[in-house]
N, C-alpha and C positions, 0 to 999 in steps of 0.2 A: 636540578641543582644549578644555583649560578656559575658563570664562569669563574673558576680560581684564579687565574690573573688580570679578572678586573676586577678595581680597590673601588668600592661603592662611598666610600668616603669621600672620595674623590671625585664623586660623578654630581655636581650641584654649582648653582654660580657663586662665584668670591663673595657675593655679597651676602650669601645666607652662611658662610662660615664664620665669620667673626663676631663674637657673641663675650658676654659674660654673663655668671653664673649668679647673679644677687635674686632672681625669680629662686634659686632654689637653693637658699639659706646662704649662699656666700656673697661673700661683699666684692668690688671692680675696686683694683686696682688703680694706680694713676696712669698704668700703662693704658688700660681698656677703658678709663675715661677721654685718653687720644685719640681713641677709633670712632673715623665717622660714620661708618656704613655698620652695623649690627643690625640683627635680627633680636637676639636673647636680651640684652638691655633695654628694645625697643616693646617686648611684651607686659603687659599688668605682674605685679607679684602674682604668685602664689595661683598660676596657670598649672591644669591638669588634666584638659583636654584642648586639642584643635581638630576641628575638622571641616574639612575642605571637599572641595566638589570639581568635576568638571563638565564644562558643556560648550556645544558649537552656537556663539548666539546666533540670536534672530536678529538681523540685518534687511531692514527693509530694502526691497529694491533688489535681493540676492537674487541670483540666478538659482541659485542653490536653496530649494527650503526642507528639505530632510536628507539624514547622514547612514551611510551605512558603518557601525560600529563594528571596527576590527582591530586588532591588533596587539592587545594588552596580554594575551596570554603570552606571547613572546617575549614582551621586554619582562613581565613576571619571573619566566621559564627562565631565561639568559642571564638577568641580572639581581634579583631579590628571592628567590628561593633558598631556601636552606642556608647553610654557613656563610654568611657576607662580609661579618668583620673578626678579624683575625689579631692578633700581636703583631704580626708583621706589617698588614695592612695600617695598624696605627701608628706604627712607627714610621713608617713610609708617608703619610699621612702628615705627621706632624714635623717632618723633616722639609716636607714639600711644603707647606703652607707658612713654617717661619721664613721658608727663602722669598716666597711669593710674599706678603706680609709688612715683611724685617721686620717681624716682634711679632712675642707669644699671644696666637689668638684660638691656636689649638686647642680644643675640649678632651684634653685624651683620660682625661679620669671618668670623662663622661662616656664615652666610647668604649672603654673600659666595662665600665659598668653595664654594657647593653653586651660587653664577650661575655662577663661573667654573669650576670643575672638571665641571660635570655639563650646562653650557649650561640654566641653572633650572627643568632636570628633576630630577625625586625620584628618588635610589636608593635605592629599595624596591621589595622584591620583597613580592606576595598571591599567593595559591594560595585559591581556595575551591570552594566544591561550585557544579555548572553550576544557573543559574538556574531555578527552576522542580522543581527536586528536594524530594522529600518525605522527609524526616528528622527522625529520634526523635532527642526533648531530651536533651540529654547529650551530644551527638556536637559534635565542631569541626565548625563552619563556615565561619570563614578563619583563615588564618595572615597576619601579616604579618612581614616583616623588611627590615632594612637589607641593600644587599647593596655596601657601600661603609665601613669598619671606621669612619672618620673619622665618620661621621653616625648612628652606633648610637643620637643621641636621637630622631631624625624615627621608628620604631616608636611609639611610646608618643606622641609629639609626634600623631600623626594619630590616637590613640585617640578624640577628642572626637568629629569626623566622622564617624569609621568605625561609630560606636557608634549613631548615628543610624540606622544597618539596621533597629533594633530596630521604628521603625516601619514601610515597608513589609513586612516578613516578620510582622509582626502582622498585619497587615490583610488580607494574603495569606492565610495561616494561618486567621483569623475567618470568611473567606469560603469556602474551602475545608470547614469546617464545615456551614457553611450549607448548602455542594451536598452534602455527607453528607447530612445530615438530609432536606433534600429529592428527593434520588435513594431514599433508602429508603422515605418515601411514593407517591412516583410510582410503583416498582415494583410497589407493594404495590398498590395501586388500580387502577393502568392496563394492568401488565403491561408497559410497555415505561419506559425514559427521555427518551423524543420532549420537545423542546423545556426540557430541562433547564438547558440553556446561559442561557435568556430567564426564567429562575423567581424568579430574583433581582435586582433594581435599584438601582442604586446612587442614593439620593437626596442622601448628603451633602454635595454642595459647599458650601452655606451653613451648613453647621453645624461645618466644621473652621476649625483655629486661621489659616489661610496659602494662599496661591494655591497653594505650592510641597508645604504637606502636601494638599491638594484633587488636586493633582499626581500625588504619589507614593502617597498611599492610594487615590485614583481608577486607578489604572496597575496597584496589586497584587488589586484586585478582577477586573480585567479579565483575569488569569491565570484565572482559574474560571467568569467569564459573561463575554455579550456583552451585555449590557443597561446603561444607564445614562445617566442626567444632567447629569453631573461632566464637564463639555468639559475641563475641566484636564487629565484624567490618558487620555484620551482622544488626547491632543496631545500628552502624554511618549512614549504607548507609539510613537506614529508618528516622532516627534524621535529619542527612545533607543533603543527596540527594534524601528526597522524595518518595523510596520504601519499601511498605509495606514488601516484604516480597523478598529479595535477594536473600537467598543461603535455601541449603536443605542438610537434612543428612536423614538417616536410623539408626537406632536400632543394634548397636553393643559392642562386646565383648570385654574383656579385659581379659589380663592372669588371672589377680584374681578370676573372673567369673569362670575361667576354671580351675586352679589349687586349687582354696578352697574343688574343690570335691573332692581331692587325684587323685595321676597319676594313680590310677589303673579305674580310673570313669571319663575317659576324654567323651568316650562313651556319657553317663549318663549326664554330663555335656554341651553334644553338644545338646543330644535331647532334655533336658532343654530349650533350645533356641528355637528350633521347635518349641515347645510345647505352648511354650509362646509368638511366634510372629505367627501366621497361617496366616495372610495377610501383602501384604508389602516385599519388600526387607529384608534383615536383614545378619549383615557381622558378622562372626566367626573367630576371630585368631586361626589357627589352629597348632603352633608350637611350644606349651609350652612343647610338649617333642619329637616328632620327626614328623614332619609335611609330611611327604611321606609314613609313617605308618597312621598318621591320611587319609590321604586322600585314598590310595589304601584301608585299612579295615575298616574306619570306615567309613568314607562319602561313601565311594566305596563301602559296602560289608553290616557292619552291618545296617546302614542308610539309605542304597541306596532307597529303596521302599518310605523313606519316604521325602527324598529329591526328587525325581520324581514325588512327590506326586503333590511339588509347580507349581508356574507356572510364565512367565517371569513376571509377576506383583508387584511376591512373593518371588523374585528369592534368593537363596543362593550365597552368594558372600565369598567366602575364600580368608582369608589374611596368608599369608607367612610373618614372620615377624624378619628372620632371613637369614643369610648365602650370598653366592653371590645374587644378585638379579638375574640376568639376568638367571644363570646356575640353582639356583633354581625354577625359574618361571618356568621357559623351562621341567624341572623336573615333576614339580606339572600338568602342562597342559596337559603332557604324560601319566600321571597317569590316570587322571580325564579323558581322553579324549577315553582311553582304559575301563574306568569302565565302563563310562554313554554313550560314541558313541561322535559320530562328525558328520555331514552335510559339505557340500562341498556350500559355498554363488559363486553368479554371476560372483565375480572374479578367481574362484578356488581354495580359502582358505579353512582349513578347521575352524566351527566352533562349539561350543558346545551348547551342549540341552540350549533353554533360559532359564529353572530354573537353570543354572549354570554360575556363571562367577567369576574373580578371582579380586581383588585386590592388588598392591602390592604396601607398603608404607615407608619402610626400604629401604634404602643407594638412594634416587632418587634425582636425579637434572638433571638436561637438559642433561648432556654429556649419563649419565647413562640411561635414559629412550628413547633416541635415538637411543643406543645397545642394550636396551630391548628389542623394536620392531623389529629390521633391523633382529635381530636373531629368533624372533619370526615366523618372515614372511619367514627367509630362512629356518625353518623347515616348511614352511607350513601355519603357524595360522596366520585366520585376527586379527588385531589390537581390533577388536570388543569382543573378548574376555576377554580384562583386562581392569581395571579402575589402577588409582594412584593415592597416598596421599601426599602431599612433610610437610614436615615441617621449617627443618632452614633454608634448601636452596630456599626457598618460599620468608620468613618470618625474615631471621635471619641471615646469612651470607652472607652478603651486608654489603658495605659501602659508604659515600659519594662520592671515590673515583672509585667505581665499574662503573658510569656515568660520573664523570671528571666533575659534578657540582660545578658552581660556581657565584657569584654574583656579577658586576664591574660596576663601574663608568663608564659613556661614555662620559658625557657632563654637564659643569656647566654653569654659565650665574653670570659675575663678573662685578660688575660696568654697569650692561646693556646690553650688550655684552653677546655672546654665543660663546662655543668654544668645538671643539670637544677633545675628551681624551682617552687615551689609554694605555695600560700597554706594554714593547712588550722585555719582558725579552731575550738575548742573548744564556742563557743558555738551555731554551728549549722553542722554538719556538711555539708550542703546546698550552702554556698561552697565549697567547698575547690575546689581548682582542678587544671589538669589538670597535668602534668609532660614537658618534654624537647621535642623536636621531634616532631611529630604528624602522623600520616595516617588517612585513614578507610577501612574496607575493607567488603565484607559478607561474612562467615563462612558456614564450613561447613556454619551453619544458614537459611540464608540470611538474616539481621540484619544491621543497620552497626551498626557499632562501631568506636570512636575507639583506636588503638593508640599508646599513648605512650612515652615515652624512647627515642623516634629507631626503636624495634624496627620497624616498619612497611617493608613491600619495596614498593620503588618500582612496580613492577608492579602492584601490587594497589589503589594507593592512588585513591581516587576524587577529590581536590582535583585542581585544575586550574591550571596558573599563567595569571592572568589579567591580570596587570601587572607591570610591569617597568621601573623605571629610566626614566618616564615616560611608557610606552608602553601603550596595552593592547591584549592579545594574542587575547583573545577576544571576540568581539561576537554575543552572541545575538538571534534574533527570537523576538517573542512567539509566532511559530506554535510553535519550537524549546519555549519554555519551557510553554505553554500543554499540548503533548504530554509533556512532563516533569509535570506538577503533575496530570493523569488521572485521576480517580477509579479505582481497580482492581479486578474482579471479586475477585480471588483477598489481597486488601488483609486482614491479618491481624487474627484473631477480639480484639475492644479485649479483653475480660478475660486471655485470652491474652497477647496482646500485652502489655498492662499489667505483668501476674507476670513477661515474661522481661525487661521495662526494669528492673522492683526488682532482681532477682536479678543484673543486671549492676550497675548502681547501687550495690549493697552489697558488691559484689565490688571496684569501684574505692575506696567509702570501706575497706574493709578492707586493701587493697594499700598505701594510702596512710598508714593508721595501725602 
C-alpha cells in the first residue's frame, strides 16, 4: 500500500499539469488558451491510449554497455499501490497548484473521476524485465500504459517518478562492475572466488544527497555484495524485498577513536581496540599520523604478539586512509608482509597470515581499484589480501545521464486506431527512440533484443506484467534478484559483445531512417 501522506498528484513536473480538457469533449477557456506549457491541449482529439517505455540507451563510446535492472518494485510498493488519490489529496492538490499557477489549471473533476470510477487506484498497466536481470543498453526496460481510455494522461503524467529508476539501476549497474573487476583478479591470483561477495563495501551513506537515495543506492549495491555501512538500504531491502538481513559490517575505527588519545598514545589507542573486540573481525584506520610508522612498529613490532594472537575468524583488517591508493597500499602490504611473513596460495601469489588483511577505502572507483590490483599482482600479492569501501563513486557521483536513461512515447491509439511513434532527432542520432508496442526476446543467437511495432509473440517476450490498475502483481526477493544479477562464467567476450550491440544499434538507426 502506498504511503498515505504522500499526495501522488503531486509527485510530476509543473509542466505536465497544466492542461485542458477539449481531447475530451470540453472546450479551453480563455483562461487555458494563456497557458504556455500544457500537455492535454498539446495531444490530438479524441486520444485513448499512450504508451510509453523506458530504456538505458546505447551510447557509443559507454564505458557501461549492460544494466542491471533494479528498483521499481519499490517506488511501486511506496508510491502507486493501492489507494493514491483521495478528496483530501485533491483538495490539497488544487489548492497547491492555483498558488504555484495563479489560475485554474487543476483537473479536479478529472481526478475525481479516477477516486470515483477506479476507488483512487491507477489504471495503468507496467510490464518490465524481473528485477535483477542483466541487459544491454538499447533494449526496453518497461512499458507503461493506461489501461482505462478516459485516463490516457496518467502514462506520461507518472513519467517524472518512473524516471527516477535511473538511479538505482545506476548503482546497481556501477556495482556489478566492480564484482567484474574484482572477480577477474581474484581468479587470477587465488584460483578460486571465495569471499567475493565481502570484496566490496559500501561506505556511502554520508555522502549521498537523502535518507531515501542512501536507501535505494544502498539496496542496489546489495544486489552484488553483502558488505556494507549504509543501514538505509539495508532496511529497504528487508521493507521491499523481503530480506531479513542483507549486508554485514564489523566493528570499526575512526580517526576520533584514535586521535582523542593524543599522537603520542596511538599505541594505546590501537590495543584499546584489541582489547575490546577479542572475537570477530574488527577494522583499524591506521593513518591519523603516519600509517607506515603505524604499521612497521606498532602493528609490526610493539603489537605484533598480540595481533598473532587472532585468528582468520578475528582477523585485523587495516585501513590506509590517505595518500595515493595504489602506491600506498603496495607500501603498507610490504611492510606488513616483511613483519608477520607471507605464504605462497596454489597460484604463486604471495599471501598474508589470515589474522591479517588490509582495507582500502580512500580515492576508489572502478578505474582506480583496477590499478590497485593489476599492481598488486605484479609485485606478487593475491587479490585476496585486500577488501575496498567505495563511497560517492558507489553511491553519489552518478547521474541520469551516466546510463543515457530516458522515457518515450512509442504508440497512441486516436479515434480507434493505433499508430506507431517515434522521436528521431537529426542532430544526434543516439535519441531517436524506439517505435509501436514492444517486447524483449533473446534470439537465435542467444542476445536480447527489443522487437518493436507490436511484431513481438507474446510467448517469447521476457517483460513481465508487474502492476495493474493499482495492484502489484509481482513481488520479488533479493535472494530472487541477487540469483538474476550473477556474475556468469560463460558472460560474453566485451569486444565481441561490443561489435554485436553496434551492428544491432545501426541496424535500428537504419530501420528508422
Amino acid at each position: 500500500m502506498a504511503a498515505q501522506d504522500f499526495n501522488f498528484l503531486l509527485a510530476t513536473d509543473s509542466y505536465k499539469r497544466s492542461h485542458c480538457l477539449e481531447t475530451a469533449g470540453k472546450s479551453c477557456n480563455m483562461d487555458d488558451q494563456l497557458l504556455v506549457i500544457t500537455h492535454y491541449k498539446q495531444y490530438p482529439p479524441n486520444v485513448s491510449k499512450i504508451y510509453s517505455y523506458f530504456e538505458c540507451r546505447q551510447k557509443k563510446g559507454s564505458q557501461f554497455n549492460e544494466v542491471v535492472f533494479f528498483g521499481l518494485q519499490y517506488l511501486l510498493k511506496k508510491y502507486l499501490t493501492g489507494l493514491v488519490v483521495t478528496e483530501d489529496k485533491i483538495q490539497e492538490a488544487k489548492l497547491f497548484y492555483q498558488m504555484h499557477f495563479k489560475q485554474a489549471v487543476f483537473d479536479e473533476e478529472g481526478w475525481r473521476k479516477v477516486l470515483e470510477k477506479h476507488n483512487g487506484r491507477l489504471p495503468i498497466r507496467i510490464k518490465a524485465v524481473p528485477e535483477g536481470k542483466i541487459i544491454p543498453r538499447g533494449n526496453v526496460l518497461f512499458t507503461v500504459e493506461n489501461t482505462d481510455q478516459d485516463f490516457y494522461w496518467l502514462t506520461n503524467y507518472i513519467e517524472t517518478m518512473l524516471v527516477q529508476m535511473w538511479y538505482p539501476i545506476t548503482v546497481a549497474t556501477i556495482s556489478r562492475e566492480f564484482k567484474k573487476i574484482l572477480a577477474k583478479h581474484l581468479k587470477a591470483t587465488s584460483g578460486s572466488l571465495e569471499g567475493l561477495e565481502l570484496k566490496l563495501h559500501d561506505f556511502g551513506y554520508r555522502g549521498v544527497s537523502s535518507q531515501e537515495s542512501a536507501a535505494l543506492g544502498g539496496a542496489a549495491h546489495l544486489v552484488n555484495f553483502c558488505g556494507t555501512d549504509t543501514i538505509a538500504g539495508v532496511l529497504m531491502a528487508q521493507r521491499y524485498y523481503g530480506c531479513p538481513m542483507a549486508g554485514f559490517s564489523i566493528p570499526a575505527a575512526e580517526h576520533s577513536t584514535i586521535i582523542s588519545w593524543g599522537k603520542n598514545k596511538e599505541k594505546e589507542a590501537f590495543e584499546r581496540i584489541l582489547d575490546q573486540f577479542l572475537s570477530g573481525p574488527v577494522s583499524v584506520v591506521s593513518d591519523s599520523y603516519d600509517i607506515f610508522n603505524a604499521c612497521k612498529h606498532i602493528w609490526g613490532d610493539k603489537l605484533k604478539e598480540r595481533v598473532m594472537e587472532r585468528s582468520e575468524d578475528s582477523c585485523l583488517v587495516i585501513r590506509p586512509d590517505s595518500g595515493d591508493p595504489a602506491e600506498t597500499l603496495i607500501e603498507v602490504i610490504k611492510i606488513l608482509g616483511e613483519c608477520f611473513g607471507y605464504s605462497l596460495n596454489s597460484m604463486g601469489y604471495k599471501v598474508l597470515p589470515s589474522y591479517l588483511r588490509i582495507i582500502q577505502g580512500d580515492g576508489i572507483d572502478l578505474s582506480s581499484v583496477d590499478q590497485i590490483l593489476a599492481k598488486l599482482s605484479d609485485e606478487g600479492w593475491s587479490a585476496e589480501n585486500v577488501l575496498f569501501g567505495c563511497g560517492s563513486s558507489l553511491l553519489q557521483k552518478l547521474n541520469r545521464d551516466t546510463l543515457s536513461c530516458a522515457f518515450k512515447c512509442s504508440y497512441v491509439e486516436t479515434n480507434g486506431k493505433g499508430m506507431d511513434v517515434c522521436k528521431q532527432p537529426v542532430t544526434d542520432p543516439s535519441k531517436g527512440s524506439k517505435r509501436g508496442r514492444l517486447s524483449l526476446r533473446r534470439n537465435s543467437d542467444g542476445f536480447l533484443e527489443t522487437i518493436e511495432r507490436g511484431a513481438g509473440k507474446p510467448e517469447e517476450d521476457l517483460l513481465v506484467t508487474v502492476f495493474e490498475n493499482g495492484s502489484l502483481l509481482q513481488d520479488y526477493s533479493l535472494d530472487e534478484i541477487r540469483k538474476n544479477a550473477l556474475l556468469q562464467d560463460d558472460e560474453p567476450n566485451p569486444n565481441l559483445y561490443n561489435h554485436e550491440r553496434e551492428l544491432l544499434h545501426n541496424h535500428i538507426i537504419s530501420s528508422i531512417h
